[in-house]
N, C-alpha and C positions, 0 to 999 in steps of 0.2 A: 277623700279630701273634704266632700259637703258632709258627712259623718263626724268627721275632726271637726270641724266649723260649727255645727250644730250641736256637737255634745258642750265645746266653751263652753255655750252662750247662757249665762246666771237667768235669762228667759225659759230657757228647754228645762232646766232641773227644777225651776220655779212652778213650769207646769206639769210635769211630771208626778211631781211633791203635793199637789195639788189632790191629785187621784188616790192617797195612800191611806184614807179611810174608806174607800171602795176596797181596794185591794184587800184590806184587814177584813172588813166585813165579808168579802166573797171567802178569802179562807178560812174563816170562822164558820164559814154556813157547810164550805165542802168538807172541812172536819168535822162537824159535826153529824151530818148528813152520814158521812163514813164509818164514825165509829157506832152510830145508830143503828146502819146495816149490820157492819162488821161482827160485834160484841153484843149488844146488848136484846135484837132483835131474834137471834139463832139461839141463844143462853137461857133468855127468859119468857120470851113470849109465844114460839112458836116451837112445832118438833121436825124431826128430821122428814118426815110424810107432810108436814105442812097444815099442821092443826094447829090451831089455837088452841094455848094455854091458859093465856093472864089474859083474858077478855077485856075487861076493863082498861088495859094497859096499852093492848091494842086499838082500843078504841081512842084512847086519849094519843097516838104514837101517829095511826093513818093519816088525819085532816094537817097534824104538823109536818107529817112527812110529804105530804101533796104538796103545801103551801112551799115548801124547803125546796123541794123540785122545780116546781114551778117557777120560783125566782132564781136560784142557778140557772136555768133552761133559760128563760128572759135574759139573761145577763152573759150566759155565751151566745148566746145568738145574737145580742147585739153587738159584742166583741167583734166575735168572728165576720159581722158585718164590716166594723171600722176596721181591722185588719186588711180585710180584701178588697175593699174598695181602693186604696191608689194601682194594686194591679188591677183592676176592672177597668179603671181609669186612663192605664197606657194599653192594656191589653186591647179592648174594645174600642176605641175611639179613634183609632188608626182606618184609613183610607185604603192603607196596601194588603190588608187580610181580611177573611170573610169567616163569618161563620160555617159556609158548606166547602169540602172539602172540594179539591180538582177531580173532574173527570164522572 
């Protein structure tokens, strides 16, 4: 019922819609991130024992791929922050359960 009530409401989609240049940008970064690994990294710059080929290529491919990582990583971690916090929030702040188990 509060699900039905809150999807109405022209506020929820309003904030919602709000986020959808986040969203764009994050699959933008995990696609590309992917097809980095995926195609481009096994093909041309590296061999199956793990030498470098395209030196140059890898050099210019590492500090974007750190940086690329790094901001995905930032950015599920804060997710999965905002996610789990309303259960942390009933879970933990309750009176009638403990952290240590009985007995």
């Amino acid at each position: 019922f509060t699900l039905s009530i809150l999807m109405s409401l022209t506020q929820f989609w309003g904030f919602v819609w709000s986020f959808h240049d986040w969203a764009i940008l994050y699959s933008l970064l995990y696609i590309t991130r992917y097809t980095i690994f995926r195609w481009i990294i096994p093909r041309y710059v590296v061999t199956d024992e793990g030498a470098v080929l395209q030196r140059r290529i890898w050099a210019l491919l590492f500090p974007t791929l750190m940086l690329l990582n790094f901001i995905v990583g930032a950015t599920s971690g804060a997710l999965r922050s905002i996610v789990l916090m309303p259960f942390l929030l009933v879970r933990f702040f309750r009176v009638d359960i403990t952290f240590l188990p009985d007995g």
